[in-house]
C-alpha positions in Angstrom: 0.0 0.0 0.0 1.4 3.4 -0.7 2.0 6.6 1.9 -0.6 8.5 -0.4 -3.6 4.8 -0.1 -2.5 4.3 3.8 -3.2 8.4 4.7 -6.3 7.9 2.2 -7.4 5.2 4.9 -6.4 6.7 8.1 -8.8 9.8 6.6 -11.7 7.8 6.1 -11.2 5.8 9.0 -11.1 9.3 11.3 -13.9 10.2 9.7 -16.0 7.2 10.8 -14.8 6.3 14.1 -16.7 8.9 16.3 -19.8 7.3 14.2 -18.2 4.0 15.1 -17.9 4.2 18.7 -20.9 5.4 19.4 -22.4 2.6 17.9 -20.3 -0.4 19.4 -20.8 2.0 22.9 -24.8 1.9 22.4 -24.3 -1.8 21.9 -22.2 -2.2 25.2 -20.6 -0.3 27.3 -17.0 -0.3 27.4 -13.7 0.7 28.5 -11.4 2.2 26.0 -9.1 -0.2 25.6 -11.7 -2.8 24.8 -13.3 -0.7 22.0 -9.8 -0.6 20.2 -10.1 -4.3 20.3 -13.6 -4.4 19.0 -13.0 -1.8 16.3 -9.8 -3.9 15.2 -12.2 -6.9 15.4 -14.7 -5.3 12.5 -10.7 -5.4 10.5 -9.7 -1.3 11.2 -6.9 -0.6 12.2 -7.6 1.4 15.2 -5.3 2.2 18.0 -5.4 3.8 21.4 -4.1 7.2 19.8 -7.1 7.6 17.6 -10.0 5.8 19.7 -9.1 7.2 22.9 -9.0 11.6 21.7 -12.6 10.3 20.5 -13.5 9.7 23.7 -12.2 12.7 25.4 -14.2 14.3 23.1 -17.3 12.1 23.5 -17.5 12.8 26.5 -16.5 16.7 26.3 -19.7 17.1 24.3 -21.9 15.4 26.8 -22.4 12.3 24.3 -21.1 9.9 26.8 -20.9 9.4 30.4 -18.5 7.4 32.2 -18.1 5.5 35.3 -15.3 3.6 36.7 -15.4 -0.1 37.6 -13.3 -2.7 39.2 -10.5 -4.4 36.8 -9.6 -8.1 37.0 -5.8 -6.9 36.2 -4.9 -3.9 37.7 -6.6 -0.6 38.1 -9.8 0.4 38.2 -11.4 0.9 34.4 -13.1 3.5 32.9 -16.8 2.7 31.1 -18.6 4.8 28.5 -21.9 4.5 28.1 -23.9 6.6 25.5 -26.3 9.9 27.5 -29.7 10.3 25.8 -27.8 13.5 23.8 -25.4 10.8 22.4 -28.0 8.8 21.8 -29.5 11.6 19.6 -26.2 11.8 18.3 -25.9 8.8 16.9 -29.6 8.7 14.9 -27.9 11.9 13.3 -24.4 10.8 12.6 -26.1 7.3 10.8 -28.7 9.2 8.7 -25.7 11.5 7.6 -23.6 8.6 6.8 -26.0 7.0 4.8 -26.6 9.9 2.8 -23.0 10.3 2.0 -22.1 6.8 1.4 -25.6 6.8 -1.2 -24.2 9.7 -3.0 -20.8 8.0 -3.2 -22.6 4.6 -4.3 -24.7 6.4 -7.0 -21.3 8.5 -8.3 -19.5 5.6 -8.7 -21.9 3.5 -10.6 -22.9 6.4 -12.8 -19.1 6.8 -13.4 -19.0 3.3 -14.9 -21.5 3.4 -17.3 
């Protein structure tokens, strides 16, 4: 893969991950860590430098609330769970995605004809 197809990805993978962990976080609640895993589960590549600035600012905006639990292996972890403005969040951030990724379906396939 070149530098110019991997920055291409890490672009469109930015773009999608607040979407993204909103979702997996309205699915279960999590710790940070573990959405990394999930994310890279789905075949991202998503790391702890991009998945966890998303949360700081998840939870900045109000979108998600947090509350620490008991580890098996070490300290204490911290959960996120989605607030009923993140939940509202996330009916907006999915209709927008749709649209986009229609648009970008129906350009493409008119390109090939």
């Amino acid at each position: 893969m070149s530098r110019i197809q991997a920055r291409q990805d890490a672009q469109l993978t930015r773009a999608a991950l607040p979407l993204l962990v909103l979702h997996l976080i309205q699915r279960r609640e999590s710790y940070g860590y573990e959405l990394v895993e999930r994310l890279n589960a789905l075949g991202l590549e998503a790391t702890t430098g991009l998945v966890y600035p998303v949360l700081n600012r998840l939870e900045r905006d109000a979108l998600v609330s947090t509350s620490s639990r008991p580890s098996p292996s070490g300290p204490p972890r911290k959960y996120f769970s989605l607030t009923d403005a993140g939940v509202a969040a996330l009916a907006v951030a999915m209709s927008q995605w749709q649209q986009m990724a229609s648009a970008v379906s129906r350009t493409l396939e008119s390109a090939e004809e």
